[in-house]
C-alpha positions in Angstrom: 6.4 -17.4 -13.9 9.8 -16.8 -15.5 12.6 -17.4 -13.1 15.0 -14.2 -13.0 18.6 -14.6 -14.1 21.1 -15.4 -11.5 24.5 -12.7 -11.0 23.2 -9.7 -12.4 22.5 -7.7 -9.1 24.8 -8.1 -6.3 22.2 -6.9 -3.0 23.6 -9.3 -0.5 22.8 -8.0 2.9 21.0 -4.8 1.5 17.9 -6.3 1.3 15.7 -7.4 4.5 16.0 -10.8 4.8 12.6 -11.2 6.4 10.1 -9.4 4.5 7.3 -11.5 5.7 7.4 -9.7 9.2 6.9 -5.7 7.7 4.0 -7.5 5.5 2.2 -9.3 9.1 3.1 -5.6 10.3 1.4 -3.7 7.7 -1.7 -6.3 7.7 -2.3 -5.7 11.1 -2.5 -2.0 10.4 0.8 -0.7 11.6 2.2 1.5 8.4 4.5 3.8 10.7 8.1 4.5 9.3 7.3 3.0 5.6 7.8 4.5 2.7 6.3 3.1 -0.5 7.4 3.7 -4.0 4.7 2.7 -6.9 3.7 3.5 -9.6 0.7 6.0 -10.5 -1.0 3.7 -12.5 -2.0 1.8 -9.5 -4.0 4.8 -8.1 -4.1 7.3 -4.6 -4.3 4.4 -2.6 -1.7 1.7 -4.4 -2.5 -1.4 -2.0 -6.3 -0.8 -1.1 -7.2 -4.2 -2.0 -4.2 -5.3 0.5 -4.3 -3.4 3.5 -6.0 -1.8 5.9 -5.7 1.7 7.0 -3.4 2.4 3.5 -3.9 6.3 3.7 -1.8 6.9 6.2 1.1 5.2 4.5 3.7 7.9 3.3 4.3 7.3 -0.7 6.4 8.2 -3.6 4.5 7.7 -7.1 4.7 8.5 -10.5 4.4 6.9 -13.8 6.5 3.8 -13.4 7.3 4.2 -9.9 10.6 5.7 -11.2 13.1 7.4 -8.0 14.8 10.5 -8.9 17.9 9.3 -6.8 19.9 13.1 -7.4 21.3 14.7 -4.3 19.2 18.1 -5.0 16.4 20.0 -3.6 13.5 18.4 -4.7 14.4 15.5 -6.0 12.7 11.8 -4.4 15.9 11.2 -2.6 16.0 14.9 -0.9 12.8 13.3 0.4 14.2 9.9 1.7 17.0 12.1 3.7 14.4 14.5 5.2 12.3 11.5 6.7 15.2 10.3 7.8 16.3 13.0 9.7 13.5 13.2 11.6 13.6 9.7 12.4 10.6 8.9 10.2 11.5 5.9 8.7 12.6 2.5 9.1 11.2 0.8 5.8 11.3 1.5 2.0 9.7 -0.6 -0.1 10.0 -0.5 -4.2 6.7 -1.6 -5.6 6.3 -2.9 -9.1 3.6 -3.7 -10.9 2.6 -5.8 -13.9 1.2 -4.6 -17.0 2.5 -1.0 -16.5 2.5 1.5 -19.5 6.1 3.1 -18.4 7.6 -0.6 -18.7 5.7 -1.2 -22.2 8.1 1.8 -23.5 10.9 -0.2 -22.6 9.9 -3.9 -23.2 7.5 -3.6 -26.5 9.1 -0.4 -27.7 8.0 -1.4 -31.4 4.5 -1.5 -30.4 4.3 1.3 -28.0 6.1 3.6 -29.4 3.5 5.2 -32.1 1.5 8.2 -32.5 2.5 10.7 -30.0 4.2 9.1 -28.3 7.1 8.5 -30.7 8.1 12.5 -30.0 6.9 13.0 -26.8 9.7 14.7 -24.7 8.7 12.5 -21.7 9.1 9.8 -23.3 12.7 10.1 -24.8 13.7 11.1 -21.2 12.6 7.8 -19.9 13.9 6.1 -22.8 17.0 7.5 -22.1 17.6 7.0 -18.9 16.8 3.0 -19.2 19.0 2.5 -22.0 21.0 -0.2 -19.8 18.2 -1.3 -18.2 17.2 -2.2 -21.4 20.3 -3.5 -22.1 20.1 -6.0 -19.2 17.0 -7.2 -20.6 17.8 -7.9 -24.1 21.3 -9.7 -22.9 19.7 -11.9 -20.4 15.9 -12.6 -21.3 16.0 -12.1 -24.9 14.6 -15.4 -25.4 12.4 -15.4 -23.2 8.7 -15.8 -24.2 6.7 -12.9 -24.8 3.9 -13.2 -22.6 6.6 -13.4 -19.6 8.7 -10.2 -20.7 6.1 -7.8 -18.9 6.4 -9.9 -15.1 10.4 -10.1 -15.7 10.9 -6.5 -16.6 8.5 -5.3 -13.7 10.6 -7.5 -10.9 14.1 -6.2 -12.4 13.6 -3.0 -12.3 12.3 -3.2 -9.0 16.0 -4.9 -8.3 17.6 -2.1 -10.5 16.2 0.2 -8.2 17.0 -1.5 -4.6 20.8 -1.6 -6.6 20.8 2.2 -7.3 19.7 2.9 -3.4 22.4 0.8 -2.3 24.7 2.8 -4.2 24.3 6.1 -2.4 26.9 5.9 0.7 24.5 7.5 3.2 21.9 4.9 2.4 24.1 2.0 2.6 25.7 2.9 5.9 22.1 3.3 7.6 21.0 -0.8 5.6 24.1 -1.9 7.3 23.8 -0.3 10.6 20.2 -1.9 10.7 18.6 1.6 10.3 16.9 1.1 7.3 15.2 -1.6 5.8 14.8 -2.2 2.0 12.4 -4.2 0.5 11.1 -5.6 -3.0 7.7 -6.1 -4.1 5.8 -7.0 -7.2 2.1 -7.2 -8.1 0.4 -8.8 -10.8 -2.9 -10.3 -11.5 -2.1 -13.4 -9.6 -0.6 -11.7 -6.5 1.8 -10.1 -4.5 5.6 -11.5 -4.5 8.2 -10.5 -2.0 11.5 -10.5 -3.1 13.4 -13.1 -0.8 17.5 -12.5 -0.7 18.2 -16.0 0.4 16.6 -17.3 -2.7 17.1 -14.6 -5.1 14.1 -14.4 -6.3 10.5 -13.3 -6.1 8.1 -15.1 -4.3 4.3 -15.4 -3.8 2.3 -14.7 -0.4 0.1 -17.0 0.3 -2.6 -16.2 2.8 -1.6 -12.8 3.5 -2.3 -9.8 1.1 -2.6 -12.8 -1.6 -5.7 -11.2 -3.0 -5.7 -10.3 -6.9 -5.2 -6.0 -7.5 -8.5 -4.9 -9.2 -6.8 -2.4 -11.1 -4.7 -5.5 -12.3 -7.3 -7.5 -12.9 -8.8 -5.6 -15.1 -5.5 -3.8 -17.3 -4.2 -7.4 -17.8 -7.3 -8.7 -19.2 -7.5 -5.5 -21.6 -3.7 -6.4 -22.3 -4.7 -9.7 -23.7 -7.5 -8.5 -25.4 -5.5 -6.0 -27.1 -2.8 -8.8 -28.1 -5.8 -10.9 -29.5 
């Protein structure tokens, strides 16, 4: 797996630094006061092949797993505030996921952006509101190999988004108060990865929730196929 480049995100102590202990949490059926944020791609129940009693887990989804992060009714982060409030919640986990069709917009924009798609009004909104998200992957990866651009892009902008939570003042005060709990995730076909702060950098359960995503399984081996 392509290593992610060092300096771009400054989380420091924004990030848990033991993300193994929500994970032996969660396993052991204990999902009160976590909020997961995932994509929609990876279905009602995002980590079904992971954990056990999933449905009562409160989620945020939609197509790339995107936060609306404006201080307005409605919005994802009007959400975050209300379970805080009500003292509802004491982890937040950003979930990626690798191959996702939102990322292919932004990685492979010259093969995914045909047909339809090419003047679809959803898809120049995402478009434009990545533009230095895509940035950050063109300066820093854009020699990286092909078949590794999908995993890279899926565990940066699961960082992008820990960075743009860290940014709201309310949100930062609570992390540094111990209130509130961030954490990264990634899954792919081989896997769930944890992001670790003391090592910058993703790494691999073993043993625990280690079992390969169906939905994954299944959309990577059609992405292949495709690329054959």
């Amino acid at each position: 797996m392509e290593r992610l480049a060092k300096g771009i995100h400054d989380l420091g102590a924004m990030v848990s630094p033991d993300p193994i202990s929500l994970l032996k949490r969660m396993n052991g059926g204990d999902v009160g006061g976590v909020l997961l944020v995932a994509c929609s791609e990876l279905g009602m129940y995002p980590l079904s092949a992971h954990l056990p009693f999933v449905d009562a887990l409160a989620t945020i989804q939609n197509m790339g797993g995107m936060l609306s992060l404006e201080d307005v009714a409605g919005s994802d982060l009007a959400s975050i505030k209300l379970l805080l409030k009500g003292g509802e919640l004491t982890d937040m986990v950003i979930c990626g996921h690798a191959p996702c069709s939102a990322l292919n917009l932004l990685v492979f924009p010259e093969e995914w952006l045909v047909g339809e798609l090419s003047s679809c009004a959803y898809t120049d909104a995402w478009l434009r509101s990545h533009r230095e998200f895509q940035k950050v992957l063109q300066r820093h990866y854009g020699n990286a190999p092909k078949g590794t651009l999908m995993d890279v892009a899926d565990r940066e902008f699961v960082l992008h988004q820990l960075e743009e939570l860290s940014l709201i003042p309310e949100l930062k005060a609570l992390v540094v108060r111990g209130g509130l709990r961030l954490h990264g995730w990634s899954i792919n076909a081989s896997g769930l990865h944890v992001y670790s702060a003391a090592r910058q950098e993703f790494v691999q359960v073993e043993g625990l929730m280690a079992a390969e995503h169906p939905r994954l399984r299944n959309r990577t081996a059609r992405a292949r196929n495709a690329r054959a």
